[in-house]
N, C-alpha and C positions, 0 to 999 in steps of 0.2 A: 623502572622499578625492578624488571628482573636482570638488570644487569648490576643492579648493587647488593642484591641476593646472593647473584653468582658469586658475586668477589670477596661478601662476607662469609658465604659458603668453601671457597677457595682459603681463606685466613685461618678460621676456624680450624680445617682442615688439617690444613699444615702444619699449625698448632700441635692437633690433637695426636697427629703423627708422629711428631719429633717427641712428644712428651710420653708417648706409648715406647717409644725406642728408648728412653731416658729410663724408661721401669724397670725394663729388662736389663741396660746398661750401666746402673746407678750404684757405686759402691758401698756407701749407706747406704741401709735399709730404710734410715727415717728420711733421706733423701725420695728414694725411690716411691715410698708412700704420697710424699708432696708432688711428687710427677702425675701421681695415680689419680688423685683428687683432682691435678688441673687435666688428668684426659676426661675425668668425668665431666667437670664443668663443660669441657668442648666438646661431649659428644650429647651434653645438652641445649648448648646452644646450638648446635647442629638442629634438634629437634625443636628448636621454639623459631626456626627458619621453614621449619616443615607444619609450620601451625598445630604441632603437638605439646600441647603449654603441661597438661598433664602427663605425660610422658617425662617430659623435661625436669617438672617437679618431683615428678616418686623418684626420676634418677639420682638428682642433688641429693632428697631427704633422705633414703632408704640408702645409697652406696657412700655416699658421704657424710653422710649425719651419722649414719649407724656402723656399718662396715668397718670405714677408715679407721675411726674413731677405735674401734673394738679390735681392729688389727693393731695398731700403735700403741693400743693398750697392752694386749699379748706382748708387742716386740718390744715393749721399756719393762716389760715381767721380766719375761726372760733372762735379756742379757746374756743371748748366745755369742761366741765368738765365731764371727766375719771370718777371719782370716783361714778357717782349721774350714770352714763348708767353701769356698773358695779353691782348698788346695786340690780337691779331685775333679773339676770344672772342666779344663781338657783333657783329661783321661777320659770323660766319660762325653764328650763332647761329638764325637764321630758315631756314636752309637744313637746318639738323642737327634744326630743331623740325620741320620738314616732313617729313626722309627716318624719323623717331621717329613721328609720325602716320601715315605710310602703313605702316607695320609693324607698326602697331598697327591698324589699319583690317584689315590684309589676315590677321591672326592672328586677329582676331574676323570675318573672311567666312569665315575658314577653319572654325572652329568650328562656325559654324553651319551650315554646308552638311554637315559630319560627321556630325556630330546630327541633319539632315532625313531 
């Protein structure tokens, strides 16, 4: 039994992984939303593996039901254009990788000064 948890927990997983990396890498936006939705389902199903069925539930209803829904609603208003918020992406990409490493630096000084 807990070796077919592991492996459903393992799928899941990798799933939810690839499909988080898809969000941030998705050149549509109404792609990127359908990534967002299946990371949600799988980091539900994550939770209905951890016997948290209500957890699992407000995640689906409340980020999916509600959220998604009211994001793609904004982003079919809209109708901004892709290509013009795209064009300054590596320009400003070594400054956003610098302020990502110091917050990452300062969450791992953090930690271990807790734990000393």
């Amino acid at each position: 039994m807990t070796t077919l948890h592991t492996i459903f927990f393992y799928i899941f997983s990798t799933v939810l992984l690839v499909a988080a990396f898809r969000v941030i890498t998705a050149r549509n936006p109404v792609h990127a939303v359908i990534y967002l939705v299946l990371t949600f389902f799988q980091a539900a199903a994550i939770w209905l593996l951890l016997k948290a069925e209500f957890l699992a539930i407000v995640l689906v209803l409340v980020y999916v039901g509600a959220v998604m829904v009211l994001f793609l609603f904004v982003l079919m208003m809209l109708n901004f254009d892709v290509k013009a918020m795209r064009e300054g992406f590596w320009k400003l990409f070594p400054a956003a990788a610098a302020v990502g490493g110091i917050c990452f630096g300062a969450a791992h000084v953090k930690k271990h000064v807790q734990t000393a």
